[in-house]
N, C-alpha and C positions, 0 to 999 in steps of 0.2 A: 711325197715320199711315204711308203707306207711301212707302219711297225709291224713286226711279225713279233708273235710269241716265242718263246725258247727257254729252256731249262737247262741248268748247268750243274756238273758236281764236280769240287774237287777231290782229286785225286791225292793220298798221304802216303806215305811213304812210312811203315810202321817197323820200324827195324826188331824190334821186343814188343810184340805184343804185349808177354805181361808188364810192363813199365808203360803202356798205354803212352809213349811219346811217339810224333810223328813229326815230319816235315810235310809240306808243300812241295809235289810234283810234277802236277799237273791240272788239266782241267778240260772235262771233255762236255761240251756244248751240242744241244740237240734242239733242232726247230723243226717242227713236222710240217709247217706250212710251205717249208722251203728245201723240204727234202735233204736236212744238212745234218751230219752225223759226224763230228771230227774229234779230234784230240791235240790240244799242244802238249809240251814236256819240257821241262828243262831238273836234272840233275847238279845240284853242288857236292860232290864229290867232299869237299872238307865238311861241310857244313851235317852229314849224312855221318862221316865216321866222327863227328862230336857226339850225338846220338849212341854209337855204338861202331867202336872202333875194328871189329870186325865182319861191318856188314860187309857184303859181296856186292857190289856198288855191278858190276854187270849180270848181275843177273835180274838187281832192280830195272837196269836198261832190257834186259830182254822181256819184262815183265810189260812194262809200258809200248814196246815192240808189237805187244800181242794186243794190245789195247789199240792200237793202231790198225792193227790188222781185222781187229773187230768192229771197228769205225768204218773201215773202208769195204770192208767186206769183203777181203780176200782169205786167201790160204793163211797168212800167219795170224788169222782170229780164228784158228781151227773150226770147231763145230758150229759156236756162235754167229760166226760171221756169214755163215747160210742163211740165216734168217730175215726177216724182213726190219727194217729200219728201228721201228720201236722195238719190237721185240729185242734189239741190238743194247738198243740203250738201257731196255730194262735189267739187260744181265749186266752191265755194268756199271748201274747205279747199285746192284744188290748189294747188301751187305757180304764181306768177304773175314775170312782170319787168316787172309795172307800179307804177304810185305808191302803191298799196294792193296789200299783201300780207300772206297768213294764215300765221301764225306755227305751231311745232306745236299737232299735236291734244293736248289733255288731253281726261281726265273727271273722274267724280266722281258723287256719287250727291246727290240733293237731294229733299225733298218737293215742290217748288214750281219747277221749272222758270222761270218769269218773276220770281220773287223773286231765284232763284240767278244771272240774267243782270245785273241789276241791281247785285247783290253783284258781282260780277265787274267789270263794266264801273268802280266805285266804286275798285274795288282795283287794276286793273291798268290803267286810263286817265286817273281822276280826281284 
């Protein structure tokens, strides 16, 4: 079985930027060896309006919607999702001062690239 390399960042969910709190929302996982470029997601809805009782909890999902779409490389990652695979990843590991933002990069080495995303998102969102 062999280990492919792969880098991963989580995704926060920053409701105030200036109060610098965020939550865990996700975590998008990229392996270049395996041509794998995804995103999980999971929203708590309570746990998001303890943070800040008037965040707009759908527009954080549409946010992560376009993360998706830039993963996959369609139409709802607008511009970005033209691009080639890294270059995907690199816009959105960039530093953002939006309501979604990517945390450092890590790696790690895994057989299963979409097993490992899964684990990930389990552990550091769920």
């Amino acid at each position: 079985m062999s280990r492919l390399a792969y880098q991963y960042v989580v995704l926060r969910c920053v409701p105030r930027v200036d109060r610098e709190e965020f939550l865990n929302v996700g975590v998008v996982v990229y392996c270049q060896a395996a041509d794998f470029l995804q995103v999980a997601w999971q929203v708590d809805d309570d746990r998001l309006r303890a943070l800040d009782p008037r965040i707009d909890v759908a527009q954080v999902r549409d946010a992560l919607r376009f993360v998706e779409g830039v993963c996959a490389g369609d139409e709802r990652g607008g511009a970005a999702a033209g691009h080639p695979i890294g270059q995907r990843f690199g816009f959105l590991k960039a530093p953002k001062s939006t309501v979604i933002q990517p945390g450092p990069v890590h790696g790690g080495v895994t057989p299963d690239p979409d097993q490992q995303l899964a684990h990930l998102l389990g552990c550091l969102v769920g």
